[in-house]
Every structure is written in C-alpha cells, then in structure tokens.
C-alpha distance (Angstrom), angle and dihedral (degrees) to the residues before:
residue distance angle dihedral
X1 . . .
X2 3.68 . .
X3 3.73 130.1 .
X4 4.20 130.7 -162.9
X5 3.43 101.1 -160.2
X6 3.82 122.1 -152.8
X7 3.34 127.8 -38.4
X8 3.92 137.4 154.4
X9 3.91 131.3 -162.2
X10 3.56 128.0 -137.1
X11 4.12 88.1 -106.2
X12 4.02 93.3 44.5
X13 4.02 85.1 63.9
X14 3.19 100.9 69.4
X15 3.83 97.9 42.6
X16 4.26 93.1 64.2
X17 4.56 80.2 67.1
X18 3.46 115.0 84.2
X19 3.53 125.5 154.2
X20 3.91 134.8 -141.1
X21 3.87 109.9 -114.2
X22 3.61 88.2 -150.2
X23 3.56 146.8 22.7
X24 3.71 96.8 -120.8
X25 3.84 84.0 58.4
X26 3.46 124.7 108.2
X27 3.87 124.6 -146.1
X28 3.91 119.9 -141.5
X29 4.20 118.8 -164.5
X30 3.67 96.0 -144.6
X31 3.85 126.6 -176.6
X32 3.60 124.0 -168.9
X33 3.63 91.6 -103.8
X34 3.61 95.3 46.6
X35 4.07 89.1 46.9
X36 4.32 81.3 56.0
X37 3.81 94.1 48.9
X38 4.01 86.2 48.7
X39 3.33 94.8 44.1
X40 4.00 98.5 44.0
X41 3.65 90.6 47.7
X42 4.34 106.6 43.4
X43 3.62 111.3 11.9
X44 3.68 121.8 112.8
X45 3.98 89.4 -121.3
X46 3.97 77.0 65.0
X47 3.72 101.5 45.9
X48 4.32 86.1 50.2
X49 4.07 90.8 45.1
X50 4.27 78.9 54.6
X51 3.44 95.4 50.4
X52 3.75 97.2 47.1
X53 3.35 97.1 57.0
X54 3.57 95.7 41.1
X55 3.34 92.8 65.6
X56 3.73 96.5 39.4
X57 4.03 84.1 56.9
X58 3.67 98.0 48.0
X59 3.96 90.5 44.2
X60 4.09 83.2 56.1
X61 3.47 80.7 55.9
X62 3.30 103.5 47.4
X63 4.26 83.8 50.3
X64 3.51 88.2 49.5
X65 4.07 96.7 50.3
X66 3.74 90.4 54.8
X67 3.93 93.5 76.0
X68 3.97 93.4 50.7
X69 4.05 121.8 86.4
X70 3.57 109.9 -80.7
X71 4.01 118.1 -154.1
X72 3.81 129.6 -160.5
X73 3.73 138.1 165.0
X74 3.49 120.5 -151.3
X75 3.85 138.7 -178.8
X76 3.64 151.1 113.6
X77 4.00 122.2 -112.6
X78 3.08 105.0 -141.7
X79 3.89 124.9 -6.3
X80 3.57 103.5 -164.8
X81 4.34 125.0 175.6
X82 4.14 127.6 161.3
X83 3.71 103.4 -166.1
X84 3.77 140.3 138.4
X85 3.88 115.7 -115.3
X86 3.74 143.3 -170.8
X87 3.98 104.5 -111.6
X88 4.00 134.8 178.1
X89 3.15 105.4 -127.1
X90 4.12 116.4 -152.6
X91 3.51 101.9 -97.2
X92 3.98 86.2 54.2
X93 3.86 99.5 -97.8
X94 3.46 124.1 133.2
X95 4.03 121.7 -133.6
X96 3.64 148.4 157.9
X97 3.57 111.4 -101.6
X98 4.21 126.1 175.1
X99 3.84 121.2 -117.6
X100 3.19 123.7 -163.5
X101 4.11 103.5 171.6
X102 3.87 141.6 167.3
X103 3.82 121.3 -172.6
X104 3.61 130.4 -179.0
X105 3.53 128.4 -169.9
X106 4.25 148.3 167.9
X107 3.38 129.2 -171.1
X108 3.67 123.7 -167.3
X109 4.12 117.3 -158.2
X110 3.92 132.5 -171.8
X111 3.67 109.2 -176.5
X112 3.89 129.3 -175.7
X113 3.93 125.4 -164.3
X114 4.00 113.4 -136.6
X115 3.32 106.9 -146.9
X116 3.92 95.7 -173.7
X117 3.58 98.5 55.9
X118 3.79 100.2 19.5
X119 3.79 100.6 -131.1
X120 3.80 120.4 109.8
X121 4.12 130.0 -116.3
X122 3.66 124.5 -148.9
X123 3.87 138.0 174.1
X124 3.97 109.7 -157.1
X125 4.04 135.0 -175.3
X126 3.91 113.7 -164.9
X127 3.84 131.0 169.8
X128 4.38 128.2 -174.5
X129 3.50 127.6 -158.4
X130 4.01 118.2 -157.4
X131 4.02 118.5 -171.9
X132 3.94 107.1 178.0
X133 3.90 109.5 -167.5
X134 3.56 142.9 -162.4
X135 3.60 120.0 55.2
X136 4.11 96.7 -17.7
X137 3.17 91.2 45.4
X138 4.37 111.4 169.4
X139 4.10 133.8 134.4
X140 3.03 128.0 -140.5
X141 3.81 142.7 -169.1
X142 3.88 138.0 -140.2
X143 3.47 118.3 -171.5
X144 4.12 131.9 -173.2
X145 3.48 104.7 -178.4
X146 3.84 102.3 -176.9
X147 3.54 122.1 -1.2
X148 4.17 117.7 179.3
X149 3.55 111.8 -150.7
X150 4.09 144.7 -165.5
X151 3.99 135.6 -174.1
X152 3.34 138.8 163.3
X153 3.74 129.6 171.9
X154 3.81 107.2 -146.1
X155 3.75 119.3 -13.2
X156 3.59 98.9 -155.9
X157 4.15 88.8 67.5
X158 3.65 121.7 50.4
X159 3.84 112.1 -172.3
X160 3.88 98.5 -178.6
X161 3.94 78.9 60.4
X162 3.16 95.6 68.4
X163 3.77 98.9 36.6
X164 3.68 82.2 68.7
X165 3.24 100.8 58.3
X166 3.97 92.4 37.1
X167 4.35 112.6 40.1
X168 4.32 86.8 48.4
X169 3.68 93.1 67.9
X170 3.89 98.0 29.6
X171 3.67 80.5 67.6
X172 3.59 97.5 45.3
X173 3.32 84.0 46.8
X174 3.95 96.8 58.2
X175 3.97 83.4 46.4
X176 4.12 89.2 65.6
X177 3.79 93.1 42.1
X178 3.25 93.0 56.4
X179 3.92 93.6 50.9
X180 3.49 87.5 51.8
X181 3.58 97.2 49.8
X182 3.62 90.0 55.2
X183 3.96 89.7 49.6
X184 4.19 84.5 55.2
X185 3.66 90.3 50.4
X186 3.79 85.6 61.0
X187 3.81 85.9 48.5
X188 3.47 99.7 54.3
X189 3.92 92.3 40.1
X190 4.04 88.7 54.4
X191 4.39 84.8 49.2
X192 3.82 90.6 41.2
X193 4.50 91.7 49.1
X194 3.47 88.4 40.3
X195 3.56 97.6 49.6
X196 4.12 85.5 47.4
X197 3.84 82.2 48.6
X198 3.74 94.9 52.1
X199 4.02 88.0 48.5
X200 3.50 94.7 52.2
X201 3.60 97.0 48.1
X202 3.97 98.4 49.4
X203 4.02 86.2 50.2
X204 3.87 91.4 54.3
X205 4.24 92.0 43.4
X206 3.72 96.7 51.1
X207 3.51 99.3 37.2
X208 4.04 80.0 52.1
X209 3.76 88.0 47.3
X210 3.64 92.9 52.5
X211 3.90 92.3 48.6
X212 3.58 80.3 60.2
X213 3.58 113.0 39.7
X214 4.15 79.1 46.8
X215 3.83 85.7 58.8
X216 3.55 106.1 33.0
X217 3.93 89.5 48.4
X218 4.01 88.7 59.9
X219 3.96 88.0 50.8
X220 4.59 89.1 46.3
X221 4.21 85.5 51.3
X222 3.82 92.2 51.5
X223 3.84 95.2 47.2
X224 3.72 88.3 41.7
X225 3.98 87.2 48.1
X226 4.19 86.8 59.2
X227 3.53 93.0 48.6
X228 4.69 96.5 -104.3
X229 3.49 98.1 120.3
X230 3.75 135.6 37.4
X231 4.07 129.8 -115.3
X232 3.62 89.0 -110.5
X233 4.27 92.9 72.3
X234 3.80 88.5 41.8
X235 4.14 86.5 61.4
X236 3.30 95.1 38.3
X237 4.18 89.4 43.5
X238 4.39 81.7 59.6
X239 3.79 99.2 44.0
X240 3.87 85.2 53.0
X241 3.68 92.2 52.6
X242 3.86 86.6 40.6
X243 3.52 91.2 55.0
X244 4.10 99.2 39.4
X245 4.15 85.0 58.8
X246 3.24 90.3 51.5
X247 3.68 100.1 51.5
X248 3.78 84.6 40.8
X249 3.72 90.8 62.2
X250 4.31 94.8 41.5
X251 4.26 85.9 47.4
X252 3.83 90.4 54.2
X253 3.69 89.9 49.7
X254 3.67 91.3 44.5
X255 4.13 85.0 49.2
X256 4.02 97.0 53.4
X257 3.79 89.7 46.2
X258 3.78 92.4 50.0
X259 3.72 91.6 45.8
X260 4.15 87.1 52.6
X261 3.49 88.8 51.8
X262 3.48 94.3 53.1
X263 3.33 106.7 50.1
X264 4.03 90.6 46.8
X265 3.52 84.1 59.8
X266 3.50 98.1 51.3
X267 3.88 91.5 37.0
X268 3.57 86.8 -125.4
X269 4.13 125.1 159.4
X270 3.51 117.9 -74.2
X271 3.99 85.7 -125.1
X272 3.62 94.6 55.6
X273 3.71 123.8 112.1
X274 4.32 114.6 -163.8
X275 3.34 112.9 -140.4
X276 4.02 103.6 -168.4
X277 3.29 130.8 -158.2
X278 3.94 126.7 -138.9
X279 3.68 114.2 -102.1
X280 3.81 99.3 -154.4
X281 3.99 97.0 136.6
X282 3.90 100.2 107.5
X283 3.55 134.4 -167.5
X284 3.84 116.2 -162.6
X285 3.81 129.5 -167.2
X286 3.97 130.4 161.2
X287 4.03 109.7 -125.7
X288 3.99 128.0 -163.2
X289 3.66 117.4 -103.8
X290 4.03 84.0 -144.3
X291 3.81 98.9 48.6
X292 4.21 87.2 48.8
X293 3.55 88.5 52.7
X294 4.27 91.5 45.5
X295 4.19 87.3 46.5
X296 3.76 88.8 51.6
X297 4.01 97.6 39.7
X298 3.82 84.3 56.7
X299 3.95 110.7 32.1
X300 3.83 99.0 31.1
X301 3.85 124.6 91.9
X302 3.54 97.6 -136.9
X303 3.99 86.7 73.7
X304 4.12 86.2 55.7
X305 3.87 89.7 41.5
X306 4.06 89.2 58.9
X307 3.71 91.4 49.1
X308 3.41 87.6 43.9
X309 3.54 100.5 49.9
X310 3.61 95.4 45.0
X311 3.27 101.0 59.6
X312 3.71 103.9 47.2
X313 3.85 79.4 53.1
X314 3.70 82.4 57.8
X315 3.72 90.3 45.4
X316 4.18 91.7 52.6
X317 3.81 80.8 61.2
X318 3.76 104.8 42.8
X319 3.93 75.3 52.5
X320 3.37 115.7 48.2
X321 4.54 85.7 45.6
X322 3.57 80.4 66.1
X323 3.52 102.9 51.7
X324 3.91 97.8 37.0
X325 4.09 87.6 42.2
X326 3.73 140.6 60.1
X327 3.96 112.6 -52.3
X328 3.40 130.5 -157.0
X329 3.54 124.5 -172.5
X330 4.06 136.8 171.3
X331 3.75 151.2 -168.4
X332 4.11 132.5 -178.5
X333 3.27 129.7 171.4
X334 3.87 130.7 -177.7
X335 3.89 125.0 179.0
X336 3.80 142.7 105.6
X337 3.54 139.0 -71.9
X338 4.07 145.3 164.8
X339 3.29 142.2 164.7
X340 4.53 141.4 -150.3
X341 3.47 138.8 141.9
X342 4.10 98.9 -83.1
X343 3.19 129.9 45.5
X344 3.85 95.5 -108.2
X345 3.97 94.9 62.4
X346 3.67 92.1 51.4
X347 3.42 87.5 59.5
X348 4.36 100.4 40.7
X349 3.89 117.9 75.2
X350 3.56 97.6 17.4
X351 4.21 116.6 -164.3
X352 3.55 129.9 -141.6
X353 4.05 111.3 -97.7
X354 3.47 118.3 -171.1
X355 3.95 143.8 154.3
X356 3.89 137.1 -166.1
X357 3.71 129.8 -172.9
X358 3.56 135.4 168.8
X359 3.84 113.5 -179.9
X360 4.03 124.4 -178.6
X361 3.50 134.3 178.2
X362 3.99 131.4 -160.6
X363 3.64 135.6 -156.7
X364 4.18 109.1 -124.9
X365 3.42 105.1 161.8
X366 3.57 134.6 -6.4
X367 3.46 109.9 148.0
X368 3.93 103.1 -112.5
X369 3.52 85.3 -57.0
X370 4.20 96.7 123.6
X371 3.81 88.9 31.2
X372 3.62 88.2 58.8
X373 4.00 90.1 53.5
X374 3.27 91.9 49.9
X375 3.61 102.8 56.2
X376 3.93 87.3 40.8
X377 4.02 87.4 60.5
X378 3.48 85.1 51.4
X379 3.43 98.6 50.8
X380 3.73 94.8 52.6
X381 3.75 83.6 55.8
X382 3.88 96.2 55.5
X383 4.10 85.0 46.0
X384 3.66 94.3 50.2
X385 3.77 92.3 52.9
X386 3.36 91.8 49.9
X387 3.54 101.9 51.8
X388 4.02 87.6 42.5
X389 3.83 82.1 56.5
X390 4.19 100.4 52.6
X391 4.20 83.1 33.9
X392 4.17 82.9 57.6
X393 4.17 94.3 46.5
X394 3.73 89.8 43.7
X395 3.62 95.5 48.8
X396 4.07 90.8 48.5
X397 4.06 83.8 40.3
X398 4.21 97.9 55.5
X399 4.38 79.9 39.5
X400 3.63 97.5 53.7
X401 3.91 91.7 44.6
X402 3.97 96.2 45.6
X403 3.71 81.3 54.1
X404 3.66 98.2 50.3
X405 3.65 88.5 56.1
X406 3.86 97.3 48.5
X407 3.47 85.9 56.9
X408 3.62 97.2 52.4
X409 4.06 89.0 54.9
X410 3.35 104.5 95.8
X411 3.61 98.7 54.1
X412 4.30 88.7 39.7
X413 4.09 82.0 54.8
X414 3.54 102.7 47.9
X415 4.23 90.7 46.5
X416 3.77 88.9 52.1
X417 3.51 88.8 50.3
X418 3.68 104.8 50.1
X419 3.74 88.6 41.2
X420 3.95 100.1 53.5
X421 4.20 81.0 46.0
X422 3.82 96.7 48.5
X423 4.17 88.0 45.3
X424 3.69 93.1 51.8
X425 3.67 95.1 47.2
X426 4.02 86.1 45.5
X427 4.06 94.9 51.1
X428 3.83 87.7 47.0
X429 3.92 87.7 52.1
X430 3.76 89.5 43.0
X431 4.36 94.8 47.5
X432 3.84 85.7 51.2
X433 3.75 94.3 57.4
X434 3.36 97.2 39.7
X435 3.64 92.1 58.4
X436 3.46 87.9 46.6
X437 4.07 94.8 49.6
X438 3.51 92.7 -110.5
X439 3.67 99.6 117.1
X440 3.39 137.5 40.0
X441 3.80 125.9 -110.8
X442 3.84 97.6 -112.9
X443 3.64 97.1 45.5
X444 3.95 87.0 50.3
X445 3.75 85.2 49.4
X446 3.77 92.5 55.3
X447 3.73 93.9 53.4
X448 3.89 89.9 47.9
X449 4.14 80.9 55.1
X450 3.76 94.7 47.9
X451 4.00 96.1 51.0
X452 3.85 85.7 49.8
X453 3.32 97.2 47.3
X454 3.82 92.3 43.4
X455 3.59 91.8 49.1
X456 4.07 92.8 49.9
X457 3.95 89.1 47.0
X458 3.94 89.9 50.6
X459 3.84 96.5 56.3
X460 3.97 84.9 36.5
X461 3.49 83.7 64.2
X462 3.62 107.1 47.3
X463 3.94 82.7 44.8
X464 3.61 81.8 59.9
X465 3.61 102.8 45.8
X466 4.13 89.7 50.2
X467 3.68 95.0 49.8
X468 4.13 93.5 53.6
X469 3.51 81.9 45.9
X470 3.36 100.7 60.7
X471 4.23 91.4 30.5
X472 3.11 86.0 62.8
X473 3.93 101.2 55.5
X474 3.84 82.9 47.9
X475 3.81 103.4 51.8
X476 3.60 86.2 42.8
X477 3.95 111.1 30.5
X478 3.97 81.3 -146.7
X479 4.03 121.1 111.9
X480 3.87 107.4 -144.7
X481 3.85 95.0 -169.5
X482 3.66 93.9 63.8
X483 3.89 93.5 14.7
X484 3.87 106.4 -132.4
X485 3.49 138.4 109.4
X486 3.77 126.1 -76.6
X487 4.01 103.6 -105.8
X488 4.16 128.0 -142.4
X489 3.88 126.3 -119.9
C-alpha cells in the first residue's frame, strides 16, 4: 500500500478562501468526509433510503404476522326488519305472511394459517338470538359453543409455500438496497463537492487571469507606444481581457449555482456558505478483479434479487398448473351446537354438529386454452433466467472495468500532478518574459491555457479517484482500505 502524503499547488491555495457574500451568511469548513457524514445523515436522498426500507421492514412484518393466530369478533346487535314476504306454507301453498323480526348475534373466531399444507385451522364459539313479535311473539336461542374447523382451497398449490421461500429474501433484499443507497449518497456527495470544487477553482483562475491580462495589457500599450511591438498584439492583448471578464462573470454564475446545489444536497441552511477543503491525502491499493466480483456476488442485492425473481417465476407456474389443472379443495368441521328458548337450554344437552366436504374440479375440454397458459408461465421462466444471466455478466463486466481503472490511479494521479506543477512553473517563466519582451503574446497566452487546463485536469482527477472509491464500496458493499464488509444501520 502506497501513500502521497499532502501536498498543495500554487492554484489549490487560493481555492480553500471563500468569502461570505453577506453578513447574515454563515460559513461552514467542510471536508469531503464531513460533506459524506452530512449528507448520509440529513439529505433527502437519506430521508427516501429511510422510507424504503421502512416499508420493506414493516411489509416483512406484515408476511411474518400472517402465520400467527389471528382473532376477531363479529356480529350485529340487533338486526331488526318488518316486512311482508312470499312464504310456502306446509301444505305447499304460497302466501303473504307479516314479519316483524329482531335477531342478534356474535361470533367469536380463532384462526391459524398452516403453512405446510396451506389450508387454514380455526376454533370458533357463536351464539343467535331470534325475538319474533306481534301476535306470535317467542325468542329463541342457537348456540355453537366450540366448533373446530379446516379449509383449504386446492391442495395441489400451496401459496404460503412459496411465500416462504419468497418474502425472507425480499427483505434481505431491501436490507442490501439500502446499503447501497447509502454508498450512492456518498457518490453523489463526492460529484456534488467536486462540482463546488471545480466552481471555485475556475472563479479564482480567471479572476487571476484577468488581474493579469489587466496588467500585462498596460505593459503591451507601452511597448507598442515606443514602437517594439505591433498593433496586432495590442488587439489581441484587449480581446483577451475582453474575453477573461467574460469568463469571469459565466464562472461566478457557475460558482453560486454549484454552491445551491450543494447545500440542497446536504440539506444545509439557505444562509450557509461551504468552505471545502482539498482532499489530496491518498491512499492507493491494487484490488483483484475476481475477489470484487466474489464481494459483490455475496454482499450485493442483485444476487438476492435473482433468487428472488426466479422463484416467484417458479411460483407463477406452480400457480397457473393449478388453476388450468385438476383442483381439489376441502372443508370439515366438527363441534357442538343446540338450541331453546333461554339462554340456559341452548347451552344444556348439546348435539354433535359436524360437516365434511371434498369438492374437485377437472379440466375436459378447453380448447388449448390452459395449455397455452402453461407454456406462457414457462416461457416467462426461460426469459427471466436469461435476463438474470446477461444482468449477472454485466454486473461482473461494469465490476471488472471500475476495477481496472482504480488500479490505474496512482499512475493517472501522479501525471496530473507533475503536469499541473511543470505548467505553473512554465506560465511563471513565460509572464516574466513577456514583461520583459521576450515572448510573444500568443505564446504567453498558451502557457496561461496550459496551467488552466493542468490545474482543471488535476482536480478532475482527484474527483475521479474519490468517485471509484466510493463506486466501488457501493457495487461491492466491501471496504478495501480496511477490508471488511459494508455493515447495516
């Protein structure tokens, strides 16, 4: 492992100054790590991580209450009608009789979930009150006092099977998006102080460029006064000035709109000015393609998702056989039950009550119809895997490039380095003998270009180096500087 320590360029200086605008504004000294920390703990991109997985978590347990007893009381108090209805009467003969009719009635219900077969249990305790009225008046009761209970749709499909299998690593699943969401708030806090960076450091070069084209253009009219250079290098002397002011003025736009971007990000005050710090102190380490690829195969979520998404493709089919195929489905009941006309009696000399059904139904002819849904399930199986399958080689293809460029770094840093050093010490050369008359004015204008554009590429680079940094913690959930996995909450 190899480490640069700290340096700082002549153009860097000047970008660690900024000034408040106003007095009601309040200056922030922000590193990058500190902008991270910010970021990861009040930015909206935060907040929305939050609620994600929040709801992910309380749809686990929603998943997870389904298989626990579930009790409900039900009833109506009263029930009450006084109508005039067609009635048989017992020798056969229809006629309009009056009703006048209040029932009552409570039903108490403790039901259980079977996951292993898929059918559902229950134990239930009911009692129903009639009061007729009018000149028959009489009540009556009906009481059920325990009634054990058993249904299940179709026994050749078992859905809570498959939830099983399924809602576990949905949830898991939630757990490594939300890791990764907090690695791509780091990623778009590194673009978003970077992008400040960038501002800040194009407002202090062409307002240093216009110092100088201000001076230098004084010096180019007093040589041109004596007769030592031409009117062609005084023109071109004011269209560089011309042009540095108004790059001046586009840079400080670019600045302020940086600067609001920023502090949106970070969810900072309105009245808060960042003042950021450089983060030139680099660490550099080579990693394996093939151990990336392992870290992300076994922390990412996309590994989960293609488990995931297989088997409810798997599920569609267990499902849809089922529907387009012989059924089967079934209901029993055993319990007790009596009725009188007090409460007491409903409750004394109970009987036996009890119920059995076994219902099936068979496909004869439908014309292709459920063959056709079949082979339809099954082809959205066969697409799923394959898309899983180019998802997996693009995954290991974008991993094995990001680290290709990490390990290039090093050698990308120190370049950028010794360029932006060797252009500043060549524009200072080239401003001393063009003061002097040594130098023309376009050749001094080149050098002025080179130490800008070295400067730019420099920070581009360290932007660079920062980003893959942090890409690669998020593509991988694995930290390579300290070589452990990326933890949860």
């Amino acid at each position: 492992m190899h480490l640069i320590s700290r340096y700082v360029l002549l153009p860097f200086v000047l970008i660690l100054l900024c000034c408040s605008s106003a007095s009601s504004q309040e200056t922030i000294r922000l590193s990058l790590h500190n902008a991270i920390s910010l970021s990861a703990g009040s930015s909206l991109d935060k907040k929305k991580a939050d609620n994600i997985i929040n709801s992910a978590y309380w749809n686990y347990r929603a998943y997870k209450a389904g298989f626990l007893p579930k009790l409900s009381l039900q009833g109506s108090l009263p029930d009450y009608y006084r109508v005039i209805n067609m009635i048989t009467l017992p020798d056969g003969k229809y006629d309009f009789v009056s009703q006048n009719v209040a029932s009552s009635n409570a039903h108490l219900n403790l039901t259980q979930q079977i996951g292993l077969t898929g059918g559902a249990i229950s134990v239930s305790s009911s009692l129903q009150r009639l009061d007729n009225f009018g000149s028959f008046s009489n009540t009556a009761y009906t009481a059920v006092p325990l009634t054990f209970s058993y249904y299940q749709r179709n026994v050749f499909y078992n859905e809570y099977k498959w939830f099983n299998k399924i809602e576990p690593l949905r949830y898991q699943e939630s757990e490594r998006e939300y890791l990764e969401n907090m690695e791509n708030i780091a990623c778009n806090t590194v673009d978003k102080y970077f992008n400040l960076l960038n501002a800040m450091l194009q407002v202090k070069l062409d307002k240093q460029n216009f110092q100088n084209i201000d001076t230098l253009i004084k010096i180019t009219q007093a040589r041109f006064d004596i007769g030592t250079v031409e009117l062609n290098d005084v023109l071109q002397a004011k269209v560089s000035l011309l042009n540095a002011r108004k790059a001046l003025a586009n840079s400080r736009l670019a600045l302020k709109d940086a600067e609001q971007q920023f502090t949106l990000y970070l969810n900072l005050s309105r009245n808060t000015t960042p003042e950021l710090l450089l983060p030139d102190t680099l660490t550099f380490f080579e990693i394996d393609p093939q151990t990336a690829i392992s870290k992300a195969s076994q922390n990412r979520q996309y590994a989960i998702s293609h488990k995931r998404r297989k088997l409810e493709a798997e599920q569609a089919i267990a499902r849809v056989r089922s529907e387009t195929g012989p059924s089967i489905n079934m209901s029993a009941n055993v319990g007790l039950t009596q009725t009188g006309n007090s409460l007491g009696r409903a409750y004394n000399d109970l009987l036996r009550n009890q119920a059995v059904s076994i219902g099936f139904n068979i496909p004869l002819l439908d014309w292709g119809v459920n063959r056709s849904s079949r082979k339809r399930a099954e082809a959205n199986l066969e697409l799923e895997l394959n898309n899983i399958t180019q998802e997996q080689l693009a995954f290991e293809q974008d991993i094995n490039y990001k680290v290709m460029q990490w390990n290039m770094q090093e050698e990308q840093m120190n370049i950028s380095k010794e360029a932006s050093e060797l252009a500043q010490q060549r524009y200072n050369i080239a401003k001393e003998k063009y003061a002097a008359g040594g130098l023309s004015y376009t050749d001094f204008n080149n050098a002025q270009q080179d130490k800008d554009r070295a400067a730019v590429d420099y920070l581009t680079n360290l932007h660079t180096y920062w980003l893959l940094y942090f890409t690669l913690r998020k593509i991988t959930l694995y930290d390579f500087s300290t070589h452990k996995n990326i933890s949860g909450r």
